[in-house]
C-alpha positions in Angstrom: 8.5 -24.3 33.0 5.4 -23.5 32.0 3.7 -22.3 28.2 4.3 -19.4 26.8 2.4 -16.4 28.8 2.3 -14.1 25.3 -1.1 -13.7 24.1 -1.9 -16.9 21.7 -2.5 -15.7 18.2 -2.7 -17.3 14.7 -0.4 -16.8 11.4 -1.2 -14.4 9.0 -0.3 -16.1 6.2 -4.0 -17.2 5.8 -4.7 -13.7 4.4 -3.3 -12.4 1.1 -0.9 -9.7 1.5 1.8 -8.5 -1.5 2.1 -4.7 0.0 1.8 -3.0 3.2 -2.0 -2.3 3.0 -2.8 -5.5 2.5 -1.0 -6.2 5.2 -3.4 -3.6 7.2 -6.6 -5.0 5.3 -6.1 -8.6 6.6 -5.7 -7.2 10.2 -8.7 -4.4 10.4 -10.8 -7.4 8.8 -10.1 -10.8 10.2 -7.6 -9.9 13.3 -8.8 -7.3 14.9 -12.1 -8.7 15.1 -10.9 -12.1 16.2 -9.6 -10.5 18.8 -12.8 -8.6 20.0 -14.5 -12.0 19.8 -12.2 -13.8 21.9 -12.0 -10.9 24.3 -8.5 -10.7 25.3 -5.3 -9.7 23.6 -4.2 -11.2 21.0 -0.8 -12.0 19.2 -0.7 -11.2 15.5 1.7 -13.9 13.5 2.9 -11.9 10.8 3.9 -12.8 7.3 5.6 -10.3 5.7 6.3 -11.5 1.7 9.3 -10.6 0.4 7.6 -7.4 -1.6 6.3 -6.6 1.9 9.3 -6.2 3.9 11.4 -4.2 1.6 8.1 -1.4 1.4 8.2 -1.5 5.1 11.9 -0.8 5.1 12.2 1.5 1.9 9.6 3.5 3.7 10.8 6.2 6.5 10.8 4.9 10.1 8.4 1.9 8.1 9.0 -0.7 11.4 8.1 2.2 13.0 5.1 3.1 11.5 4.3 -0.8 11.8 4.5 -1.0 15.0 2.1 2.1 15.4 -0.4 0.7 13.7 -0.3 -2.8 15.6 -0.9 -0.8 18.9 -3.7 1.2 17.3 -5.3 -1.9 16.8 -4.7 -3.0 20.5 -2.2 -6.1 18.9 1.2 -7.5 19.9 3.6 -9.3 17.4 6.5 -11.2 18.7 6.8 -14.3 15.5 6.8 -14.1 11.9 6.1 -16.5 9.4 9.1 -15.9 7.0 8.4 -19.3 4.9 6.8 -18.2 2.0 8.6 -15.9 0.1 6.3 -14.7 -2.3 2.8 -15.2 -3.5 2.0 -17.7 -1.3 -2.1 -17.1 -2.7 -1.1 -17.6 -6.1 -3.3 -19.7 -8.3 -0.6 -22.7 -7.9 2.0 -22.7 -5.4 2.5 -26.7 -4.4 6.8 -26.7 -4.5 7.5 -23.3 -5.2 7.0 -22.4 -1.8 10.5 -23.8 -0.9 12.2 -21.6 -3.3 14.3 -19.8 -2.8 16.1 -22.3 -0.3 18.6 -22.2 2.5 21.7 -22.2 0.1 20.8 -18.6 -1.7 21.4 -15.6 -0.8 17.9 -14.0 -1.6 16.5 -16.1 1.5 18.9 -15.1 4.2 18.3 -11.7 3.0 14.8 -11.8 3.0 15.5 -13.2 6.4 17.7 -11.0 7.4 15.4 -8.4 6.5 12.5 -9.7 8.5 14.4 -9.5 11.4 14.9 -6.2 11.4 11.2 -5.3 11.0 10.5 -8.0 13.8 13.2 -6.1 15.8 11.4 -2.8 15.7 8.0 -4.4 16.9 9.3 -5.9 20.4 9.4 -4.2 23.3 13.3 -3.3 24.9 14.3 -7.1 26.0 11.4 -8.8 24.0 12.3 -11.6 22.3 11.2 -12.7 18.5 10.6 -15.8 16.6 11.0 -16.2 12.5 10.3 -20.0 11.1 11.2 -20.6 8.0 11.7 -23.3 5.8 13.4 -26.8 6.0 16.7 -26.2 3.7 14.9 -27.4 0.5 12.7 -29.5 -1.0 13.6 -33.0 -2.1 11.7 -33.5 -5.3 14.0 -31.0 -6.7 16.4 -32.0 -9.2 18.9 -30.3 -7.6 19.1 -30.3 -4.1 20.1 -27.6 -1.9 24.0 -28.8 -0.2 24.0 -29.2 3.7 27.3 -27.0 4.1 26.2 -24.4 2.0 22.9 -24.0 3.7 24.5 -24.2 7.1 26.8 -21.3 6.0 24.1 -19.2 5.1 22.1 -20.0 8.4 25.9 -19.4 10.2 25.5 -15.7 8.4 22.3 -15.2 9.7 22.8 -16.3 13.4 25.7 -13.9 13.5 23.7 -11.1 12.1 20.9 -12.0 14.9 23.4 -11.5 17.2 25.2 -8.4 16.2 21.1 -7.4 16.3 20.9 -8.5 20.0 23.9 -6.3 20.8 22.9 -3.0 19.3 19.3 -3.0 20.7 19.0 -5.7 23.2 16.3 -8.0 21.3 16.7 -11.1 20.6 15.6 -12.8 17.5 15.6 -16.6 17.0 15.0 -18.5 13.4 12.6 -21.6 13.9 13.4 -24.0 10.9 10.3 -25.9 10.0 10.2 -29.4 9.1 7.8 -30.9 6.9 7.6 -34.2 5.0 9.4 -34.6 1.7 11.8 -31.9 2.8 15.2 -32.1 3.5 14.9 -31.9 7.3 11.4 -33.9 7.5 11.7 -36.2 10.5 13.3 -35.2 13.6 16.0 -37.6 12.9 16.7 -36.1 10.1 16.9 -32.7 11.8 19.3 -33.1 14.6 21.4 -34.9 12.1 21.4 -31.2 10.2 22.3 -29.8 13.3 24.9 -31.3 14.2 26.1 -30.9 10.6 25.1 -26.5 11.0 27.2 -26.8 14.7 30.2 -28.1 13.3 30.7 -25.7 10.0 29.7 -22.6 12.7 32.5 -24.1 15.2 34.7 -23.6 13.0 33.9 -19.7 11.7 33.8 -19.3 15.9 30.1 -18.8 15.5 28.7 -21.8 17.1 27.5 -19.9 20.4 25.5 -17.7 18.1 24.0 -20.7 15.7 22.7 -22.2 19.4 21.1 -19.2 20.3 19.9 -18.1 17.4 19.1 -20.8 15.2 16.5 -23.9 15.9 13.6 -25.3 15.7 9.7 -24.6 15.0 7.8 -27.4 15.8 4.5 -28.1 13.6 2.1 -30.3 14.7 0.4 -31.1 11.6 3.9 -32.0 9.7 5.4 -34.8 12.1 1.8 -36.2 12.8 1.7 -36.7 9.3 5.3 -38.9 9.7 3.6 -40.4 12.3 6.0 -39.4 15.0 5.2 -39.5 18.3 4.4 -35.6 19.6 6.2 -36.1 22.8 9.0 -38.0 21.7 10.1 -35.6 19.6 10.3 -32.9 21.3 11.9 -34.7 24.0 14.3 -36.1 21.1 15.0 -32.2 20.2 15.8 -31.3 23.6 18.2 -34.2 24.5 20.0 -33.2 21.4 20.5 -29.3 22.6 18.5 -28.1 19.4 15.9 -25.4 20.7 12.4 -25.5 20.0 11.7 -22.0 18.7 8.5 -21.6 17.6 5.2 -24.6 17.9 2.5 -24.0 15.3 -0.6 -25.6 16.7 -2.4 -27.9 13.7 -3.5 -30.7 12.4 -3.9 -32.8 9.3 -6.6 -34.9 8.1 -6.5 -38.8 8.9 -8.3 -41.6 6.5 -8.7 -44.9 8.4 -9.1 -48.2 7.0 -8.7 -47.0 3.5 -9.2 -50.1 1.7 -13.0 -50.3 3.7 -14.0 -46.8 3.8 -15.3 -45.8 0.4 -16.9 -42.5 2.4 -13.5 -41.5 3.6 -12.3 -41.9 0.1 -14.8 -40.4 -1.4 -14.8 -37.2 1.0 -10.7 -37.3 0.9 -11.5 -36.7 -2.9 -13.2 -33.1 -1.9 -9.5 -31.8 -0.5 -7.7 -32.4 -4.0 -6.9 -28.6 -4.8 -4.4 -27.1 -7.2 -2.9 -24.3 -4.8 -1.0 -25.9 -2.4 0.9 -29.1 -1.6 -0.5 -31.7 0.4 1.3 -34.9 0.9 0.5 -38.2 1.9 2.0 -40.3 4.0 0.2 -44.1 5.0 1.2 -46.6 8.3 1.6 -50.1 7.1 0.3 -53.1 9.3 4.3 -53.5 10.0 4.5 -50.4 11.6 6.1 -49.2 8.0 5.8 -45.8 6.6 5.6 -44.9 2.8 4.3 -41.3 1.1 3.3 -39.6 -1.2 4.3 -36.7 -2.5 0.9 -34.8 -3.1 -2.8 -35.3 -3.0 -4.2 -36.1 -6.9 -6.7 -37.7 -8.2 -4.0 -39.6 -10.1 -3.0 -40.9 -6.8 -6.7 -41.2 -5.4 -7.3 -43.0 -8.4 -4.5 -45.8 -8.1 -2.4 -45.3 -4.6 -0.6 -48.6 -5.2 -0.8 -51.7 -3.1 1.0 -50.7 -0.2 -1.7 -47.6 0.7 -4.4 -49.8 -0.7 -3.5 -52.3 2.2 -2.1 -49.9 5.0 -3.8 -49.1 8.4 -4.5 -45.2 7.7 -3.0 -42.6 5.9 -2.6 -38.5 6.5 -2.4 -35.7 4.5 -0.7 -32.9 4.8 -3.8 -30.7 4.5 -4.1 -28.1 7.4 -7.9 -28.2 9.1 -9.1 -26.6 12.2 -7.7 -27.6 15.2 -11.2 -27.4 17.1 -11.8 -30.1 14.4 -12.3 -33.9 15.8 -13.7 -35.2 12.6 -14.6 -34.2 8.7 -17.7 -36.4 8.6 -16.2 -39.9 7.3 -12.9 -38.1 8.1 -10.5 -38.2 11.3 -8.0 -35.7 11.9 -4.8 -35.4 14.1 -6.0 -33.7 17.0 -4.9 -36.0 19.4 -1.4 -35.1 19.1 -2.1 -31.5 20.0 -2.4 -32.2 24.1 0.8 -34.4 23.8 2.8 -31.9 21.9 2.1 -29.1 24.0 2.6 -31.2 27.4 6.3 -32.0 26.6 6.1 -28.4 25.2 5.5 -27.4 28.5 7.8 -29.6 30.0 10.9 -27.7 28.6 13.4 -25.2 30.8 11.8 -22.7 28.1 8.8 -21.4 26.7 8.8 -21.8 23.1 6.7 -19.1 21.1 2.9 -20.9 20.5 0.5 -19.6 17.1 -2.4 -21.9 15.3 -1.5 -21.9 12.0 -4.6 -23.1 9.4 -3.6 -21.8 6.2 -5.9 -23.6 4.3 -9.0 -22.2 4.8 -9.8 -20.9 1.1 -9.5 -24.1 -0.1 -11.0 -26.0 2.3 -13.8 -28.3 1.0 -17.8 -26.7 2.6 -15.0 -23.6 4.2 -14.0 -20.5 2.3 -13.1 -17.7 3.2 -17.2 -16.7 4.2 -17.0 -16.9 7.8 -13.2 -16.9 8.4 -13.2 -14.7 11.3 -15.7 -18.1 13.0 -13.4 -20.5 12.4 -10.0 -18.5 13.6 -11.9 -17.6 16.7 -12.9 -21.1 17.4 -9.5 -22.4 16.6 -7.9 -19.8 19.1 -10.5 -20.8 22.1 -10.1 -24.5 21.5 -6.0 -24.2 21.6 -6.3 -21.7 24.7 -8.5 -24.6 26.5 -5.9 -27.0 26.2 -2.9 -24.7 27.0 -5.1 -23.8 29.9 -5.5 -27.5 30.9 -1.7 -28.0 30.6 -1.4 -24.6 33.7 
């Protein structure tokens, strides 16, 4: 099998959007005219906030009318990004964005209803992508329960079906690891999915969880485990769960912490109170230990193990173009490796760049956004590409 054929595009998360023409603004100012730079079609990945969908769907024929005014502008949509719920350019967002989780109802609504819009966008046959996000968050207090999450995705899957039956589109939820989550490593993920098999096996559902319900595969969030690209998605696909959705990005790397007092210092620059950004460091052992976010606290005193270790990551999205930061590395390498085994499944998995950061990136802004998103889709074109 070969990559996805789609025309690449990039999430659209990056631009705020709490109503339906802000929704339009983002696209007649940043998409549209990436698209005109890179001179071919492009794929717009949507992300619909919860105010968002419900005024596309209180409005008359609103998918619709969406879906006209996507073809005006000479885009395709075929994936949403149905993480964020809400404000997700609020002043401070850091955990919120994991609320609500897997285990209420508001978020397989809010799934639900993306779905529907999503539905109304593909052409007859097409098939659509939502990710969302990993169950829960585990610096919460209280903790989102397995079962009653894999009830809740067991609800959705059959409602993506019933979907595929009435109008022949089929709609697949990508759930997103990420570290300090409750699915974070890809161990930890099949083990949920063996867990979400068994409670839809027994509602008679379990065909439509394995169709409907998998994986979406970030870059940025298992290099910053330090997993190996290939090996899990090879892991994934030896364990029947379906790859989704791949977001193309990457995270910044600090070698040699304890001897680079320019990485540290330049490290300092991507502290920023709007989103999280967690840290996890290699120990000489070949250990692991993290961090929940980026602070100065932390900066100040990491402890001895990420004093001592061999380099650490953050969890900070930068552009995937990106090599190095000055004094900093980033995780680029794992983009060729990803996408190879990728490529290498019976199935083409639905590609995006996703670099949501870019308002709070240190030297970036939003100034010259339409730049950087048009370098980041040539640079991930290149190597998809390379791969045939």
């Amino acid at each position: 099998m070969a990559l996805s054929r789609l025309p690449l595009g990039y999430c659209a998360n990056v631009h705020p959007a709490q109503t339906f023409a802000d929704l339009l603004s983002g696209l007649d100012r940043f998409t549209v005219p990436v698209m005109r730079r890179v001179g071919r079609p492009l794929g717009a990945g949507l992300w619909l906030a919860q105010p968002v969908v419900d005024e596309v769907l209180a409005t008359p024929h609103g998918p619709a009318r969406l879906a006209d005014e996507l073809t005006h502008r000479g885009l395709t949509a075929y994936t949403f990004n149905a993480f964020p719920y809400g404000d997700f350019h609020a002043a401070r967002v850091k955990e919120n964005v994991y609320l609500p989780d897997w285990t209420s109802a508001e978020r397989l609504a809010y799934t639900e209803r993306c779905a529907t819009v999503l539905s109304g966008l593909l052409p007859e046959g097409g098939e659509g992508s939502i990710s969302t996000l990993p169950i829960g968050f585990k610096g919460f207090d209280n903790q989102p329960g397995f079962l009653q999450a894999a009830e809740r995705l067991t609800d959705c899957a059959l409602t993506l079906a019933r979907l595929a039956a009435e109008n022949g589109r089929v709609i697949r939820v990508a759930i997103e690891p990420e570290p300090f989550c409750l699915l974070e490593t890809t161990e930890e993920t099949i083990e949920f999915f063996h867990v979400l098999w068994g409670v839809a096996a027994a509602r008679g559902a379990e065909e439509a969880v394995r169709e409907h319900i998998g994986v979406c595969y970030d870059v940025c969030h298992q290099a910053v485990e330090f997993e190996d690209p290939a090996a899990c998605v090879v892991a994934l696909d030896r364990a029947g769960v379906r790859v989704n959705k791949v977001q193309v990005s990457c995270a910044v790397e600090l070698t040699h912490p304890a001897d680079n007092r320019a990485g540290r210092d330049a490290l300092r620059q991507f502290v920023e109170p709007r989103y999280l950004h967690q840290v996890f460091a290699r120990l000489l052992d070949g250990r692991t230990v993290g961090a929940v976010d980026l602070t100065p606290e932390f900066l100040n005193d990491p402890g001895p193990e990420f004093k001592s270790a061999e380099v650490w990551r953050v969890h900070f999205h930068v552009p995937v173009d990106a090599e190095r930061l000055g004094p900093l590395g980033t995780t680029r390498s794992a983009l060729v490796p990803a996408l190879a085994a990728v490529a290498a499944l019976s199935y083409a998995p639905h590609i995006e760049v996703e670099t949501y950061t870019w308002s709070v990136m240190p030297g970036q802004g939003a100034s010259d956004l339409v730049t950087g998103l048009t370098n980041e889709i040539e640079a991930t074109q290149k190597i998809m590409n390379g791969l045939g």
